[in-house]
N, C-alpha and C positions, 0 to 999 in steps of 0.2 A: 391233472388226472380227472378224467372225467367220473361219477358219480356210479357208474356200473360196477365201477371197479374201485371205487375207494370206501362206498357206503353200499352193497349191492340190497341191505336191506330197506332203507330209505329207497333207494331207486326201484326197489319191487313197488314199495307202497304208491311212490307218485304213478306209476303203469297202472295198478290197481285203481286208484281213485280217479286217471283217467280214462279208464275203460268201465268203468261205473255212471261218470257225468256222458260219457259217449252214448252207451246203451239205457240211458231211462231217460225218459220223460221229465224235465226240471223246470217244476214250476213254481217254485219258490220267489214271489215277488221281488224280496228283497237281494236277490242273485243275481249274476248274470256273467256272459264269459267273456273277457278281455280279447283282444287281439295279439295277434303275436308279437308285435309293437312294443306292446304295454308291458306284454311280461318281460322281452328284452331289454326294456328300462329299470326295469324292478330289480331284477338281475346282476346290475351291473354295477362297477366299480364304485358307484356312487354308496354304495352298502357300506363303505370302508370308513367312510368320511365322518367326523363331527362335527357340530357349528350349531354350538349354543347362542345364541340373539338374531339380530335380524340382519340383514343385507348392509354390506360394507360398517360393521360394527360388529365381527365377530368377539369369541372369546379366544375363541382358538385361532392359530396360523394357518395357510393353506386352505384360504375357501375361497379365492378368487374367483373359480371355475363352478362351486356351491354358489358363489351370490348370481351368477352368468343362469345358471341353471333358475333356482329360485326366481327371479327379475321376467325371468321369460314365461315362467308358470301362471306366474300374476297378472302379467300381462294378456296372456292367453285366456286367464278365468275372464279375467274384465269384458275381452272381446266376446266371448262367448256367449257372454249374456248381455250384451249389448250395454253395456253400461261406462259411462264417463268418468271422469277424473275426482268426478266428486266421490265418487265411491273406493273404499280401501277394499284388499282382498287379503285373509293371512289364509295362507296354505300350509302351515305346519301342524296341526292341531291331527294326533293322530289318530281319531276317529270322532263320530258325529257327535258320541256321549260325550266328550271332552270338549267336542265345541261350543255344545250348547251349557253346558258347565263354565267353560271360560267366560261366554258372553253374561252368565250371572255372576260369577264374580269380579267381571269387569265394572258393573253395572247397578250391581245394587250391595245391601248390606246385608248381612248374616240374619237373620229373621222378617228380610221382608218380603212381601207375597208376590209367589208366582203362580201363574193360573194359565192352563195349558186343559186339550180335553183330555176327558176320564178314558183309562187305559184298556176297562171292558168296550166302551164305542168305538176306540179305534186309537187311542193316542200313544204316546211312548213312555215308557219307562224315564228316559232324562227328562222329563217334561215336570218330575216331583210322581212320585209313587208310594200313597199310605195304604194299606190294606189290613181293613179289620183290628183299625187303631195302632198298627204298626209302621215305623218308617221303614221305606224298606231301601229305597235311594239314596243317596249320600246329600241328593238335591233337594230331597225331603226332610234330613234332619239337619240343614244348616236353614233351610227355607219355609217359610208357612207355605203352604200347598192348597190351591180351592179349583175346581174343578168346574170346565161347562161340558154338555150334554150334548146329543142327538137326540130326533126326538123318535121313541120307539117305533112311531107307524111310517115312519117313510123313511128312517136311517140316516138321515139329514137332519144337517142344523134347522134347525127355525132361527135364526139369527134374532128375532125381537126377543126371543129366551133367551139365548146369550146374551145380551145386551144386558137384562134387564139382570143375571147371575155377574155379570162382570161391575155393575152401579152399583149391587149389594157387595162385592167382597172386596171393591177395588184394588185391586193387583199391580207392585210397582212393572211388573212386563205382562201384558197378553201372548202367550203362545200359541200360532197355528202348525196344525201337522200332524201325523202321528202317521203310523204304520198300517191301517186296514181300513179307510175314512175314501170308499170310490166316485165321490162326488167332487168334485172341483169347488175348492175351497175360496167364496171372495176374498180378498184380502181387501176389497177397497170397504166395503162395508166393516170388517174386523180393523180397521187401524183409525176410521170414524169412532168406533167401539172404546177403543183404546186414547184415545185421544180426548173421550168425556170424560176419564178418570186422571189424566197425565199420564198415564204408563208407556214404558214403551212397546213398539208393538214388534216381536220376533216372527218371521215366518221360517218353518224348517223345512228346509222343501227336498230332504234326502232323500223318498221315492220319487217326487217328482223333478229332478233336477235333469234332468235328460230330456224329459218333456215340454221342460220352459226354454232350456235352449234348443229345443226345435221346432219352436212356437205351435205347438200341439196343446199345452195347457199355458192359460196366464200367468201373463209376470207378475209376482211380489214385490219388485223392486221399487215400482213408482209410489208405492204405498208403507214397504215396512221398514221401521231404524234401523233392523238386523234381520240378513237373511243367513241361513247355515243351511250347509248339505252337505251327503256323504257322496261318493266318489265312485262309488262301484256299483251302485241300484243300474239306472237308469243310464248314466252318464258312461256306461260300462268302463270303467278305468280297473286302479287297484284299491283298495281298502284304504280310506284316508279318507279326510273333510277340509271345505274352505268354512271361512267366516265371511262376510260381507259387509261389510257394518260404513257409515259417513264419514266424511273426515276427521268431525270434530269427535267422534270416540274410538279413534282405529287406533290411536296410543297406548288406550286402554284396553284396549283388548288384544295388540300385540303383547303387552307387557301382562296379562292374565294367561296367554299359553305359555307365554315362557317371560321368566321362571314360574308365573302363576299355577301353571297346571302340571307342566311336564319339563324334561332337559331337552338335549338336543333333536330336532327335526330327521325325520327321515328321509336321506337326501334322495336316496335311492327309490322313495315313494314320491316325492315330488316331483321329477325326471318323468316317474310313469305317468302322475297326473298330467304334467304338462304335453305328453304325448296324445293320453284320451283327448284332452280340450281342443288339442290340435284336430284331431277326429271328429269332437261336436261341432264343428264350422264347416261340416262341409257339406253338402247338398244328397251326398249316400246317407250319413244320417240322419238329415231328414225328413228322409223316406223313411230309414230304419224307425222313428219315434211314428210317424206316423203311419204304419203298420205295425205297430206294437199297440196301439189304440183300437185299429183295425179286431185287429185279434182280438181283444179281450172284449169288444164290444158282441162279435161273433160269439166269442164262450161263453159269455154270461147269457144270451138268447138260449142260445144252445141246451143250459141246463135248466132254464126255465121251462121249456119246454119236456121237458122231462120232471117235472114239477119241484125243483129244486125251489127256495125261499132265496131267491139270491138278496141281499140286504141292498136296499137304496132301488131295488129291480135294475140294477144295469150298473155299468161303469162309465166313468168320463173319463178313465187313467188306464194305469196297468194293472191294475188290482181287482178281484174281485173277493167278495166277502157269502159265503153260503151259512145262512143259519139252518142247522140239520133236524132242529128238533120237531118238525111237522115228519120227519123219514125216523123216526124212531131208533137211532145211533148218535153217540154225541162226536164232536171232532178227534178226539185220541183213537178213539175204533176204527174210525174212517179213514185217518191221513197214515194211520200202519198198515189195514188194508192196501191202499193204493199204492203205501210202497212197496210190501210182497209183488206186486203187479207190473213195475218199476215205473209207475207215478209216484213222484217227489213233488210234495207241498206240506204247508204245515197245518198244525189243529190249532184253532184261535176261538175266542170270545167275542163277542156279539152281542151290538146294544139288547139293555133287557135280561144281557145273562143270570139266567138262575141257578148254573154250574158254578165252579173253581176253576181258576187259568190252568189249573194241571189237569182239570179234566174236563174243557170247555164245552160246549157246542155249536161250534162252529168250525170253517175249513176255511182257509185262507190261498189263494191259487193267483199267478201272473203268467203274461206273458211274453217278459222282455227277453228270457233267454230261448225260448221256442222260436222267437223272431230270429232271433242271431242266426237261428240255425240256417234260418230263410224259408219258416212254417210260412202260411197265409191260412185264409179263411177255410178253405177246404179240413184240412189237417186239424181246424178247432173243431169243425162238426164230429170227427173222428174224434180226436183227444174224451170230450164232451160225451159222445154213447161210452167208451171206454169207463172213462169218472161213473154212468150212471149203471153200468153193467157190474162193475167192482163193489160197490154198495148196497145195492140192492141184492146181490150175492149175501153181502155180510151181514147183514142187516137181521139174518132169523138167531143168529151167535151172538148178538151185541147184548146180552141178557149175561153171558159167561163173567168169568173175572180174566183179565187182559191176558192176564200169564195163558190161561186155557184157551182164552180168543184166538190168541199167536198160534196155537198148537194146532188150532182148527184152519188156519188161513190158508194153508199148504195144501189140506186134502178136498180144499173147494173148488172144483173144476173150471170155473169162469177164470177164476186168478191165474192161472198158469197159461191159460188159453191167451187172455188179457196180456199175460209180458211178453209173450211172443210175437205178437202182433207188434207189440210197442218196439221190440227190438229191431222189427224190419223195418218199421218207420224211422227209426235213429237211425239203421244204417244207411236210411237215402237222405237224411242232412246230418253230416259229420260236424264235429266242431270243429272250429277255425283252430288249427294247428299253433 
């Protein structure tokens, strides 16, 4: 029975939310939209299935065609990033937080230090998260937590600071990566770093995993013990994560997802991933990564020139990072504004913050799924006056309280003019069905 007719209120909602991701603007870095490939794998009978352990060593009966599945997925990670036999892949870990979770408790002992960057410059939550003498991660209160920096005037590492934060606090792992950091991160310099202390060195490369396999940014591999990413950024698949890790500790960290972290695998999510992988090998992708670079190089010019502070001045990735507070609005006013307007992105933090992450200043914008659409550079210039026409609209109310902000967004004429516009341009790149 099809879903109109056996749930017709879930089926109103999914029409709903795709007639929402159809008509706005979605520039939420850490998003982006699958193929209809992907989601017919997601979909599929493989939803049914269990198979707790690893390949031809189930618990359960009836995973022949689970291990067929799985063995091909691995295979495809491996190809994809070009990597040899020397390297393991686990593909069951079912998100990034749980990957990078697994690889410490594969790896180290319950109080000992990991160090990853601080969450206001740009890093992750799994990375260890204390705030204001609180633990507030699960990674934080099994883990001591030290933190390195960007340096406030350029939004980049200075790497001999790192260096010299990572000799003071020695960390049994160095952690690269996080979520708002638009500079191209070395890693060969950071696993040198790591290697003065013994630690080992993790690089997490969830937004940039699309881009290393489309050799648009550098590999981590030749450099880090463990590399982890999620699934759906960059690499546009479904929601999931690989681990990456050497021979001699893929035991260890098959046996930390499972039973370590979770029960059984989602077959039906590794089917999809191993669909996307088969996507990242091919020469249209390619392209796709590198005009997703394209773009976000264009939009960060873009709002520069309309005197935006973009953080680092420019992007090397798909990200870019705007600190607002020289526009006198902090990011919560601004990324609701934009979406009255149906611009979708979020409010974030910014080296130097002197806000709270619930009420930052800073705006956080990508451009992997504008690419899907099959935007280019023209359409950032456009996106770009839009961003700065919504803002500066808002910008005389950003004095109000949110509740009252909201009440005003509606009767400001640029906004409504703004989603109109925006809705004709969505409707000349539909998303991929």
């Amino acid at each position: 029975m099809k879903l109109t007719k056996s749930d017709p209120k879930i089926s109103n909602l999914i029409r709903k939310e795709f007639k929402r991701q159809n008509g706005e603007l979605q520039l939420i870095p850490s998003e982006n939209f699958s193929s209809e490939a992907v989601r017919e794998a997601l979909g599929s009978v493989f939803t049914h299935k269990y198979s707790e352990g690893q390949i031809s060593k189930r618990y359960y009966e009836g995973n022949e065609i689970v291990d067929e599945i799985e063995a091909l997925c691995k295979k495809r990670a491996l190809e994809a990033f070009g990597l040899s036999k020397k390297w393991h892949v686990n593909v069951q870990a079912y998100a990034g937080s749980i990957a990078n979770l697994a690889v410490y408790n594969a790896l180290l002992k319950p109080g000992d230090k990991i160090m990853g960057m601080y969450l206001f410059d740009g890093g992750h939550l799994s990375h260890g998260w204390k705030y204001k003498n609180k633990k507030i991660t699960l990674s934080s209160k099994i883990y001591n937590v030290a933190y390195y920096f960007v340096d406030p005037k350029t939004g980049k590492f200075d790497y001999d600071e790192v260096e010299k934060k990572v000799l003071k606090e020695k960390p049994k792992i160095l952690i690269s990566g996080g979520t708002a950091y638009p500079a191209e991160i070395n890693h060969s310099r950071l696993s040198k770093i790591a290697r003065k202390v013994k630690a080992f060195y993790l690089a997490d490369i969830a937004h940039e995993a699309g881009l290393v396999a489309g050799g648009v940014n550098k590999s981590p591999f030749p450099y880090a013990d463990i590399v982890t990413m999620t699934t759906h950024k960059t690499l546009r698949g479904p929601r999931g994560a690989l681990i990456f890790s050497k021979e001699e500790s893929s035991e260890q960290i098959d046996r930390s997802v499972f039973p370590g972290m979770q029960g059984g695998p989602f077959n039906n999510n590794i089917a999809a991933i191993a669909v996307c992988l088969k996507e990242a090998k091919s020469k249209k992708f390619k392209q796709y990564v590198e005009q997703i670079v394209r773009n976000a190089k264009k939009l960060a010019q873009e709002l520069v020139k309309y005197g935006f502070d973009v953080v680092s001045k420019g992007t090397e990735k798909h990200l870019i990072l705007v600190d607002l507070r020289s526009k006198e609005i902090n990011g919560m006013y601004a990324a609701r504004a934009l979406k009255f307007a149906g611009i979708t992105l979020n409010k974030n933090t910014v080296p130097g913050e002197t806000s709270s992450p619930f009420k930052p200043s800073g705006i956080r914008l990508g451009t992997p799924t504008v690419t899907t659409r099959g935007m280019k550079e023209k359409e950032m210039v456009q996106i770009a006056k839009w961003i700065n026409e919504v803002i500066e609209a808002a910008i005389p109310y950003s004095d109000l309280s949110f509740e009252d902000f909201e009440d005003q967004l509606a009767s400001i004429p640029e906004i409504p003019k703004v989603k109109k516009e925006v809705k004709y341009l969505c409707s000349k790149f539909p998303l991929p069905k």
